[in-house]
Structure formats: structure tokens, C-alpha cells
N, C-alpha and C positions, 0 to 999 in steps of 0.2 A: 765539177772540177774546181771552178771559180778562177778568181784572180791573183798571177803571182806578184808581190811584188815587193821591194828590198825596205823593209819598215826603218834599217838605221840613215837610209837614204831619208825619208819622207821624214823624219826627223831631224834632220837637217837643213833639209828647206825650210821645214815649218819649228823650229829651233820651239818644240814640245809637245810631249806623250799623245798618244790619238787619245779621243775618246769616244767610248765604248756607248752604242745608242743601243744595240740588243745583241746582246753575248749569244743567245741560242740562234739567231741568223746571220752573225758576225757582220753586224754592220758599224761602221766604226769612222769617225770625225777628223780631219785636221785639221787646225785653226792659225792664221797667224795673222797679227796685225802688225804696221808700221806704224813709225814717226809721222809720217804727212796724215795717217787716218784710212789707210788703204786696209781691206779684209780681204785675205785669199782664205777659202776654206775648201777643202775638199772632201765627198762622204764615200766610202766604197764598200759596197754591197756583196761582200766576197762570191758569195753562193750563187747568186744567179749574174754575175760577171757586168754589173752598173758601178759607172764613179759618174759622180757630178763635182763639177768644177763653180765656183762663185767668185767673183770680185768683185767688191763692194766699196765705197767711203761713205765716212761717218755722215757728211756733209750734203749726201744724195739719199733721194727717199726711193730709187730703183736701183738694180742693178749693173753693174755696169759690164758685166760678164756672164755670159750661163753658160756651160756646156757641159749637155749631158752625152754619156757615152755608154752603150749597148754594146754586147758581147766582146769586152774586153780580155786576152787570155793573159796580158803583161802589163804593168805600168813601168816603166823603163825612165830614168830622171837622168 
């Protein structure tokens, strides 16, 4: 069934287009950085119903956020 979720929403938060990592399993990127150096990206695996979440700065060599999430049926923003 996979994941439903409102893509002109996720464009908005992340203010640009996803990107496409593999069309035939629809797995697909969203990326946004700020002024301070902050990276929110999000990746969601439509088909088998996985998003991972990252927050990142330029300025740190780990992360400063992970969360991943298993059998998602909505992402809701």
C-alpha cells in the first residue's frame, strides 16, 4: 500500500522538489538547509512504508538527529 503523504506540503517545509534515489522502488529525498548551517533531510521508502529523518550542521562531524520510522501509513505535517 505504502505511504500517503501530501508532497505540495513537504515542499514547503523543505522549500524544494524531492529527489528521486530509485524511481522503480520509489524512494525519494528531501533536503533543506539553513542560514546558521542546519540540514533537515528526510528519505521515504514509499513501498515498504520507512521515512528516516536527519538533522545535521555543517560544523559537527555526527549527527545531531536520526529517526527512523517503520510501518508508517501517513506523514501528516
Amino acid at each position: 500500500m505504502g505511504i500517503i503523504y501530501d508532497e505540495l506540503e513537504l515542499l514547503e517545509i523543505f522549500r524544494n522538489e524531492h529527489k528521486v534515489i530509485d524511481a522503480d522502488a520509489s524512494i525519494y529525498s528531501y533536503k533543506s538547509t539553513d542560514a546558521l548551517g542546519y540540514t533537515l533531510e528526510l528519505f521515504i521508502f514509499i513501498y515498504i512504508s520507512y521515512a528516516i529523518f536527519k538533522l545535521t550542521h555543517e560544523n559537527l562531524k555526527s549527527l545531531i538527529y536520526d529517526w527512523i520510522c517503520w510501518y508508517y501509513k501517513k506523514i501528516v505535517t
